[in-house]
C-alpha positions as CSV (number, residue, x, y, z in Angstrom):
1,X,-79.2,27.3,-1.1
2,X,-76.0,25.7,-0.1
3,X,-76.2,22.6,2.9
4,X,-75.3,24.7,5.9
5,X,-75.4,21.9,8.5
6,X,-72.5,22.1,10.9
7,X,-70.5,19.0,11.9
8,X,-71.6,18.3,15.7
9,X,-68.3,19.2,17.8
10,X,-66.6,16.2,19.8
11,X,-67.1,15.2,23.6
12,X,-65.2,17.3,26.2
13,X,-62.3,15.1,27.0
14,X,-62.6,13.0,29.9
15,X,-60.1,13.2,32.9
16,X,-59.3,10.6,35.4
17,X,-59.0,10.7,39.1
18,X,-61.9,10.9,41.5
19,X,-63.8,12.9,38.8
20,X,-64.1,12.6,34.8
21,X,-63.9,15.0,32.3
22,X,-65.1,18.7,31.9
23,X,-67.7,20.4,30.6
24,X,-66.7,22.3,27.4
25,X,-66.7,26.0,28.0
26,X,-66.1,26.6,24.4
27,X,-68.9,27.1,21.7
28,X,-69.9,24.0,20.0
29,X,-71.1,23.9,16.6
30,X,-74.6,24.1,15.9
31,X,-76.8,23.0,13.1
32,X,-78.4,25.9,11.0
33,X,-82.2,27.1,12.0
34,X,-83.9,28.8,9.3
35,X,-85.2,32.5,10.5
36,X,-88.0,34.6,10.0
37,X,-86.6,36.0,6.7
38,X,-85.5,32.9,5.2
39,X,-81.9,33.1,6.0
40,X,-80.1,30.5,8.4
41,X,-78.9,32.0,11.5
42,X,-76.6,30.0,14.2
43,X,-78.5,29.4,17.9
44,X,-77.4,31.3,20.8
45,X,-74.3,28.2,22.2
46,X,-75.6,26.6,25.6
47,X,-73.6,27.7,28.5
48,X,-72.0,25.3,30.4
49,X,-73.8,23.6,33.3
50,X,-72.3,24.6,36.7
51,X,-71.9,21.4,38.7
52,X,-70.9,21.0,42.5
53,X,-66.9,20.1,41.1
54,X,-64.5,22.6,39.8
55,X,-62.1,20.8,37.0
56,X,-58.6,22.7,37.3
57,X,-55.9,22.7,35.0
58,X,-52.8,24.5,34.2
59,X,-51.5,24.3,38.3
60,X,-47.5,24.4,39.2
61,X,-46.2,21.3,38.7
62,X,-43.3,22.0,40.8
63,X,-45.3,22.1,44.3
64,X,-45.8,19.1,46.1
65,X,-49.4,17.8,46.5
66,X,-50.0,18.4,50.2
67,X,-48.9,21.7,49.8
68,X,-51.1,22.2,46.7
69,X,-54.3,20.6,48.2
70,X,-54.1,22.8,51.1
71,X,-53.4,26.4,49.3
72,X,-56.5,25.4,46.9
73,X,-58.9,24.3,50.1
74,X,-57.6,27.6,51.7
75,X,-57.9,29.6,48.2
76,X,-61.7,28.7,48.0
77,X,-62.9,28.0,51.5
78,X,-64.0,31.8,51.5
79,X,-66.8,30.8,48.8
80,X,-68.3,28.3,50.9
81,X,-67.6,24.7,52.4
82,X,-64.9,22.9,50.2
83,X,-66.2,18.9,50.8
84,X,-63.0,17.7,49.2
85,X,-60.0,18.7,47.2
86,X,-58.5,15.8,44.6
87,X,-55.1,16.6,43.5
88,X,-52.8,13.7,41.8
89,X,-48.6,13.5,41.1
90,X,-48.7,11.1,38.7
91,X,-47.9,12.0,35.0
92,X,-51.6,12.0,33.5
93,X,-53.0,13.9,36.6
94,X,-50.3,16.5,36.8
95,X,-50.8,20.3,37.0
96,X,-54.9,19.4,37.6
97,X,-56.9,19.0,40.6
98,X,-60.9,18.9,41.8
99,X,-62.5,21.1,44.2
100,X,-66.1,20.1,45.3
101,X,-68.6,22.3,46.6
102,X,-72.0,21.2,48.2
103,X,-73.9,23.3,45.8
104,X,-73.4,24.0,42.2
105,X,-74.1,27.8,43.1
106,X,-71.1,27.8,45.4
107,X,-69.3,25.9,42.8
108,X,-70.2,29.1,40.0
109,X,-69.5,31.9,42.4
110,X,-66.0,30.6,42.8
111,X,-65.3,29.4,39.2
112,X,-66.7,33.2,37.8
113,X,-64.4,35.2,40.7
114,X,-60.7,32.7,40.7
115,X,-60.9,31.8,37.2
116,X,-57.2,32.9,35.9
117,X,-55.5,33.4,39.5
118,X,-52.3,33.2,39.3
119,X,-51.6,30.6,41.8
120,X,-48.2,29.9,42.5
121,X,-47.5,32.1,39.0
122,X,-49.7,30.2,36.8
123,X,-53.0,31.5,36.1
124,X,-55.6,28.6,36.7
125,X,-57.9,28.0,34.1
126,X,-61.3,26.0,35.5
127,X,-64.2,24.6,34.0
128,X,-67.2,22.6,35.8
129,X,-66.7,18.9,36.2
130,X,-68.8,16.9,34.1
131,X,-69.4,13.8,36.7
132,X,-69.9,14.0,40.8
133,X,-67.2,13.8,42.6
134,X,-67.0,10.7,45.4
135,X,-67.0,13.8,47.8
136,X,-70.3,15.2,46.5
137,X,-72.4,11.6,45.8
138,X,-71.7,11.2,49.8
139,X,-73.0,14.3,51.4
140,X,-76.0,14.5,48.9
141,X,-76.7,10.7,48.1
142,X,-75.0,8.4,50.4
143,X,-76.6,5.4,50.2
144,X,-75.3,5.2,46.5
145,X,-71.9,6.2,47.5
146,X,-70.2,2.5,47.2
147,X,-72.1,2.0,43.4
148,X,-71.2,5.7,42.1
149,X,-67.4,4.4,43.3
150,X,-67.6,1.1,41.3
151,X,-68.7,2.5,38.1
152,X,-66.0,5.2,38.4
153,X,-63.9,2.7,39.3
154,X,-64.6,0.6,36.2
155,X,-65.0,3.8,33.9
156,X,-61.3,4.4,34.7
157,X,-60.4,1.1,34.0
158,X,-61.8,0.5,30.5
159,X,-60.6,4.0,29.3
160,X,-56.7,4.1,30.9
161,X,-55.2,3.1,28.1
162,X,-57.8,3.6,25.3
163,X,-59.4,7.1,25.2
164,X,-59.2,8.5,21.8
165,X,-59.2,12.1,23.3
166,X,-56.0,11.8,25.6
167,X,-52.9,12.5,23.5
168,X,-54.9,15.7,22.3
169,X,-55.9,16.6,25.9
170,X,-52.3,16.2,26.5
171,X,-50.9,18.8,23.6
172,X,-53.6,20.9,24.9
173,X,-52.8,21.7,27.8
174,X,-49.0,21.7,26.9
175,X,-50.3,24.4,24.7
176,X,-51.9,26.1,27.5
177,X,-49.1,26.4,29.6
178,X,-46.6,27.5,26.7
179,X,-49.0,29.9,26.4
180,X,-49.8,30.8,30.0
181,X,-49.0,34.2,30.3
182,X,-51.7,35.3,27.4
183,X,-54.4,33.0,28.9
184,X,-55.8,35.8,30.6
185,X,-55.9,39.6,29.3
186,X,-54.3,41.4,31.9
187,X,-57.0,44.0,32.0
188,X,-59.2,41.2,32.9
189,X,-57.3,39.7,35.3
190,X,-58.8,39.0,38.6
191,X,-56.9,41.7,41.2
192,X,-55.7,39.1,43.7
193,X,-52.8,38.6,45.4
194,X,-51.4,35.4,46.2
195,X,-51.6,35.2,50.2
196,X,-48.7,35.2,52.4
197,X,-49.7,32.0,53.4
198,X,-49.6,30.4,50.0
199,X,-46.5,31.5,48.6
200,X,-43.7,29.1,47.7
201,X,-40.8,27.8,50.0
202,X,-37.7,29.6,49.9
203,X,-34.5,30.8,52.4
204,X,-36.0,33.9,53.5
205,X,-38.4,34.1,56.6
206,X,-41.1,37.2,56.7
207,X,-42.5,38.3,60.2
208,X,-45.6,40.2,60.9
209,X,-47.1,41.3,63.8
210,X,-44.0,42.2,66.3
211,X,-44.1,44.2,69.0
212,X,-42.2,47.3,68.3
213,X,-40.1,47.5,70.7
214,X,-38.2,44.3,69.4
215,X,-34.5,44.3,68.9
216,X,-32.6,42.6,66.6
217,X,-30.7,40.6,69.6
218,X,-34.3,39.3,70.9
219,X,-34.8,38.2,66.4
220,X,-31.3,36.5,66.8
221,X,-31.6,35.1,70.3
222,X,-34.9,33.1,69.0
223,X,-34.2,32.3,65.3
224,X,-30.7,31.1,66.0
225,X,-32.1,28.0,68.2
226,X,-32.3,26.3,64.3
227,X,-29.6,25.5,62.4
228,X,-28.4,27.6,59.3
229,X,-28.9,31.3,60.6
230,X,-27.9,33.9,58.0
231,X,-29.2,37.1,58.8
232,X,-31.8,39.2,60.9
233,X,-33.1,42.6,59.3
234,X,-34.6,44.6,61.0
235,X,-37.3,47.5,59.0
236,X,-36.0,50.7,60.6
237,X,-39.5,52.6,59.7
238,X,-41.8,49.9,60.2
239,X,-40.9,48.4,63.9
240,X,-43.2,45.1,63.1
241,X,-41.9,43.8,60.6
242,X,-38.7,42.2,59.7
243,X,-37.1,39.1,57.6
244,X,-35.1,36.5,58.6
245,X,-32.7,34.6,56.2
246,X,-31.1,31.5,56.5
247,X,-28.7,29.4,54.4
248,X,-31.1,27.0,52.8
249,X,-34.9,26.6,52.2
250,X,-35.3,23.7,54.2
251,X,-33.5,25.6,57.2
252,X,-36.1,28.4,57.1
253,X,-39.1,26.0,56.7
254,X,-38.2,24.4,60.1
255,X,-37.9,27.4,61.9
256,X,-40.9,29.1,60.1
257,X,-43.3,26.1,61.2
258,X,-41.7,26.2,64.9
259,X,-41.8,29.6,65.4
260,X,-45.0,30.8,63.4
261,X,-47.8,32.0,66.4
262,X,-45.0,31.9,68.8
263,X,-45.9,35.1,71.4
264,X,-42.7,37.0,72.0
265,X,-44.0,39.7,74.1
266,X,-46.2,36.9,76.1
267,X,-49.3,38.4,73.7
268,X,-49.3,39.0,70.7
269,X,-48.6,36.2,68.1
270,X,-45.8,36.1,65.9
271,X,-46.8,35.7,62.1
272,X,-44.2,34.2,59.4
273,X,-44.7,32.9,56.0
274,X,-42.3,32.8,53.2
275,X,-41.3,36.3,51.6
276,X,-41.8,37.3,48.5
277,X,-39.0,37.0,45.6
């Protein structure tokens, strides 16, 4: 009988930041085991090991970080306690971040239910982390927190300019985003919609939550105190809503984040986010 041995399959590549690297969630090659009847059959492939850090790639490039760090804390806070989110601008960290969990449980249920949300129109792809974040060693091992930092430290040091693995890590995930749209079947797409409250910046204001008896003089009165007013509309059968547009995206964001909560009616609270293009 022929040599069936399988060449073992190369290391997940290794990121830097405040973590390293990923766990592979793809089958690795596995040396033949000789079965009951004499043929060679392939072992079931390990799964991955869920760790407390969620390894995210495939993000918009195009929002800023603050803004980015904040939709993914807000994204996954309803799994559980998000310790720390580590997000990056610079050219090898782009369009990747790390979210950390206290518990690797936490860290599964989130990865199995978000995996392929389209945040910001790119579905995220996420695999576990292969090392503890800085975030992680401190709630669970503190004392060891300044020694995990020096070795990570040093780690991404030595490997900055000489890992083997980056230029293919980097044609990877160029691959991945070329090829975005059929990362994810749509039948098996998660059905989730982007929040209000994470959607991108643009000219056009949204409001929730008005009292009906609003006019359209009251919308004008308040959103004209900013600069840049365009237009007030008004939802003739649904009294509490309404959008407000104005000539430039940075226009709207001022009066969005002065006005947002704001109580018109003295009690109920005002709610505005960007609207949906």
């Amino acid at each position: 009988m022929a040599d069936t041995t399988a060449a073992p399959a190369p290391p997940p590549p290794a990121a830097d930041g405040a973590m390293e690297g990923v766990v592979s969630t793809e089958a690795p090659a596995t040396n033949g085991a000789p079965a009951t009847n004499g043929t060679t059959e392939a072992a079931a492939p390990p799964q991955p090991v869920a760790t407390e850090t969620l390894y995210i790639q495939n993000l918009n490039e195009k929002i800023k970080i603050p803004v980015l760090k904040a939709s993914l804390r807000g994204l996954f806070k309803s799994y559980g306690e998000v310790l720390d989110v580590v997000a990056h601008g610079n050219l090898r960290m782009r369009g990747q971040a790390f979210v950390s969990f206290p518990s690797a449980d936490i860290a599964a249920k989130a990865l199995k239910e978000v995996r392929g949300f389209p945040l910001y129109g790119k579905p995220m792809q996420i695999s576990f982390a292969r090392t503890p974040s800085d975030a992680v060693v401190k709630k669970q091992h503190p004392n060891e927190l300044d020694v995990h930092k020096a070795r990570r430290l040093e780690h991404k040091k030595k490997t900055r300019y000489t890992n083997p693995l980056k230029m293919k890590f980097k044609a990877k995930r160029a691959a991945a985003e070329a090829d975005a749209a059929a990362a994810v079947p749509v039948s098996r797409r998660p059905h989730i919609q982007m929040p209000d409250e994470y959607l991108p910046p643009n000219k056009i204001l949204f409001l929730q939550n008005l009292p009906e008896s609003v006019t359209k003089d009251q919308l004008l009165a308040l959103f004209s105190q900013y600069p840049n007013l365009y237009e007030v509309r008004l939802i003739p059968t649904k009294k509490d809503i309404a959008f407000v547009e104005y000539m430039d995206e940075a226009s709207a964001t001022v009066a969005k984040d002065a006005l947002h909560n704001y109580k018109l009616d003295g009690e109920n609270k005002i709610k505005i986010t960007f609207a949906r293009k």
